[in-house]
GUKOL-139872 format. One line per 2 residues: number of its first residue (from 1); for each residue x, z, y of C-alpha. Coordinates in Angstrom, 2 decimals. Each point is the difference from the previous one (the first is absolute). Layout:
REM residues N
NUM = X/Z/Y | ...
***
This chain:
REM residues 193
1 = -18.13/-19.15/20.29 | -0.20/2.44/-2.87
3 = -0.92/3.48/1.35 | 2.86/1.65/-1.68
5 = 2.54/-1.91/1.79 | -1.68/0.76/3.15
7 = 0.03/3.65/-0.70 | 3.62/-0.29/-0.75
9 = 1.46/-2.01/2.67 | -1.62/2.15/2.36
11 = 1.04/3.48/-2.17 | 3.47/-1.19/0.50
13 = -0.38/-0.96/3.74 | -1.38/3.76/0.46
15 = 3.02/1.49/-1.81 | 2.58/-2.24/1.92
17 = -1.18/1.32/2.86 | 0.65/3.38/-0.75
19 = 3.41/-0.55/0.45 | 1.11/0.34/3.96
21 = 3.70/-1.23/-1.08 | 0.43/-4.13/-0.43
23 = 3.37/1.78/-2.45 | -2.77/2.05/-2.19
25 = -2.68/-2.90/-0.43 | 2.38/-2.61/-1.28
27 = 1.33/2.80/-2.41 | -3.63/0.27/-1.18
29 = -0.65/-3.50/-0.61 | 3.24/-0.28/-2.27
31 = -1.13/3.21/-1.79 | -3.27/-1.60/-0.23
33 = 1.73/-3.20/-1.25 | 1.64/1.51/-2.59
35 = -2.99/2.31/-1.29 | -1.93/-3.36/-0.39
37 = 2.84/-1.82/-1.48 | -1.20/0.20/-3.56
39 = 3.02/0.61/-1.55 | -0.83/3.62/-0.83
41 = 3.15/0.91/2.11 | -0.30/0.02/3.38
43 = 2.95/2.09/0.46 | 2.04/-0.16/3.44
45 = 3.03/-1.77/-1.35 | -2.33/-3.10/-0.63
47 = -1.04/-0.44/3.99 | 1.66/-3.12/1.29
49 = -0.98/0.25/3.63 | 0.68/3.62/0.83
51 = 2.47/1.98/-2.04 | -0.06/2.64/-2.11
53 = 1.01/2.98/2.04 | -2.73/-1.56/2.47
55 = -2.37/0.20/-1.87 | 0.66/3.87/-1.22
57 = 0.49/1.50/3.17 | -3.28/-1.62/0.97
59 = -2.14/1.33/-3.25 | 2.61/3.49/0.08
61 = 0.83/0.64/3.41 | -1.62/-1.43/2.69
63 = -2.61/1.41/2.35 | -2.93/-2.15/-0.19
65 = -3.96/1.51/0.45 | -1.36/0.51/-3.50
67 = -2.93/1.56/1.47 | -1.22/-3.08/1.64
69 = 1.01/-2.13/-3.12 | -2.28/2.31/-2.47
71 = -3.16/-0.17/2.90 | 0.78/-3.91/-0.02
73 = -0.18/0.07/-3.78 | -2.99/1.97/-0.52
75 = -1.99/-1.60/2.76 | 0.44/-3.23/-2.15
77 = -0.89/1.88/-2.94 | -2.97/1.30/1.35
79 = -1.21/-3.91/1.22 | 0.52/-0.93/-3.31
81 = -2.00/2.48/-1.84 | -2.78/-0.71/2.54
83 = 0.12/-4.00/-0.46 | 0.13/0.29/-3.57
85 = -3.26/2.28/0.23 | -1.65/-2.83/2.32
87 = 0.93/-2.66/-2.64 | -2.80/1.21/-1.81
89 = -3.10/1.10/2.32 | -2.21/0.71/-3.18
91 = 2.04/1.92/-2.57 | 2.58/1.31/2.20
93 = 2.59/1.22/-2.55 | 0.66/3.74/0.68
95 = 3.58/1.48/0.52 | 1.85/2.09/-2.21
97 = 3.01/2.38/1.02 | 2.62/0.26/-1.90
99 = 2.38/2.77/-0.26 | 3.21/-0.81/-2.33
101 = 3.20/1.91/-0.33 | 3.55/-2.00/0.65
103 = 3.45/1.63/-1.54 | 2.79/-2.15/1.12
105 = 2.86/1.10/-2.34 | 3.25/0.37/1.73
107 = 3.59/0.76/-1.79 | 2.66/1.24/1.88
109 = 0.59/1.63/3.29 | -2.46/-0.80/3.30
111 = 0.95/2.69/2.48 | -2.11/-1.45/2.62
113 = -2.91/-0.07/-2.49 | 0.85/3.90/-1.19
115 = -3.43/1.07/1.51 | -1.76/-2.18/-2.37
117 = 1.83/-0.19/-2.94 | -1.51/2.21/-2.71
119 = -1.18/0.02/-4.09 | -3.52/-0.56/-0.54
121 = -1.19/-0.79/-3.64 | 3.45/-1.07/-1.20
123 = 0.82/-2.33/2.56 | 2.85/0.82/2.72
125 = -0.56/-1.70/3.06 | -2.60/-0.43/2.96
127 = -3.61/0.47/-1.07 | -2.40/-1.30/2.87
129 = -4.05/0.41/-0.37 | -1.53/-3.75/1.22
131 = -3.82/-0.37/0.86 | -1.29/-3.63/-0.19
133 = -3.38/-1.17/1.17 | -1.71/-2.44/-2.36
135 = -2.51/-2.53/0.35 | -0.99/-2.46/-3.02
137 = 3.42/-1.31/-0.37 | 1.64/1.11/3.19
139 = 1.97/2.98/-0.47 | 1.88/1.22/3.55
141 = 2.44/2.84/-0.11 | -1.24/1.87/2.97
143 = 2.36/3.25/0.14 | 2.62/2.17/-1.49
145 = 1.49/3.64/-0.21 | 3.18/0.28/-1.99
147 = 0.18/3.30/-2.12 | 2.76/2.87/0.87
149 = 0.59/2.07/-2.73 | -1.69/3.09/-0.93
151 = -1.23/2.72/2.05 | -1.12/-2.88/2.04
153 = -3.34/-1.76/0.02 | -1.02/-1.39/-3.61
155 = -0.54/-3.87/-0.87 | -3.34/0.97/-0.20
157 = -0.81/2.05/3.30 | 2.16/-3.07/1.71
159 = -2.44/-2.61/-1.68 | -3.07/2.20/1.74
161 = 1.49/0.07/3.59 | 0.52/-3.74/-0.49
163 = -3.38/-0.64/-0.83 | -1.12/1.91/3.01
165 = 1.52/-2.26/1.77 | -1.80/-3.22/-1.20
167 = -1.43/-1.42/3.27 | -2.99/0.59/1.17
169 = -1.39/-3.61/-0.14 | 0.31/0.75/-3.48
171 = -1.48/3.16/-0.67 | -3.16/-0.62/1.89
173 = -1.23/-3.34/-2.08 | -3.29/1.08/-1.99
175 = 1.32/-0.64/-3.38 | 2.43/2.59/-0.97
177 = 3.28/-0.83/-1.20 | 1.61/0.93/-3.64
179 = 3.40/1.86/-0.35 | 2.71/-1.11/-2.76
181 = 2.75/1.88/-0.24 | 3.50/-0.05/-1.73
183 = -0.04/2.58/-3.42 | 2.91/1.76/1.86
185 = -2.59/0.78/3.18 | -2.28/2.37/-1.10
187 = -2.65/-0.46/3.05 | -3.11/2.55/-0.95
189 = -1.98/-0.61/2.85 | -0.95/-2.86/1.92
191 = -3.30/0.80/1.33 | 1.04/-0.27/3.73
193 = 0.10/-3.62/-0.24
***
């Protein structure tokens, strides 16, 4: 069996089992479903099993463990940066972080999302800071911090506590890893790394 499949079908086992409610997993799998669809669309009205409303109170409202969802994803993550690294005993390829800056425009009025709506370099909407762990092709979004408007922390200072927190399997390989970073993060430093 092809070893991405594996990886996959057992990825999705691990997040399915996040879930403690039999109500919540099914309204992940049609979510899933639809994301996968292909279409480009996979907007709630197009779910056939579960309907719409369903399917919004489960992504808007409901209570589910994210916590244990993100540790299931980046446990995966983690395995796969290591197999891909083992793929190649002799010139193990080395891994790259990347830091890139994400402004998800947004017209109109959120007032649940009033905390992080703001304007940063012309664009009005949510601007969230993404770090992604690279190897050879393999490129892993491994965390996040979403920007709150000034007087808060910068893009850039949130891009250095993010890379602070790249795990410690990581950090402690011999060959040291090289930082890329969105224009909009300035990053100055990375010598802790």
């Amino acid at each position: 069996m092809n070893p991405k499949k594996q990886r996959s079908r057992r990825l999705y086992s691990d997040i399915l089992s996040c879930f403690a409610r039999k109500q919540y997993r099914e309204s992940f799998e049609v979510f899933h479903d639809l994301m996968l669809d292909g279409s480009g669309r996979p907007l709630p009205e197009r779910a056939t099993v579960k309907s719409p409303s369903a399917i919004s109170r489960f992504l808007n409202h409901a209570n589910w463990n994210t916590r244990q969802l993100c540790r299931a994803m980046r446990q995966h993550a983690l395995q796969a940066l290591q197999d891909r690294r083992r793929q190649q005993p002799h010139q193990r390829p080395g891994w790259n972080s990347l830091v890139d800056l994400i402004s998800l425009e947004k017209a109109g009025k959120f007032s649940e999302l009033a905390d992080w709506m703001h304007t940063l370099n012309g664009v009005h909407g949510i601007h969230v800071v993404v770090l992604y762990l690279c190897c050879g092709e393999l490129r892993l979004p491994w965390a996040f911090q979403i920007w709150r408007g000034k007087g808060t922390s910068s893009p850039a200072q949130l891009a250095l506590k993010l890379l602070r927190a790249i795990h410690s399997a990581l950090v402690s390989q011999k060959r040291r890893s090289r930082l890329h970073a969105d224009g909009h993060v300035w990053v100055s430093s990375w010598g802790f790394i």
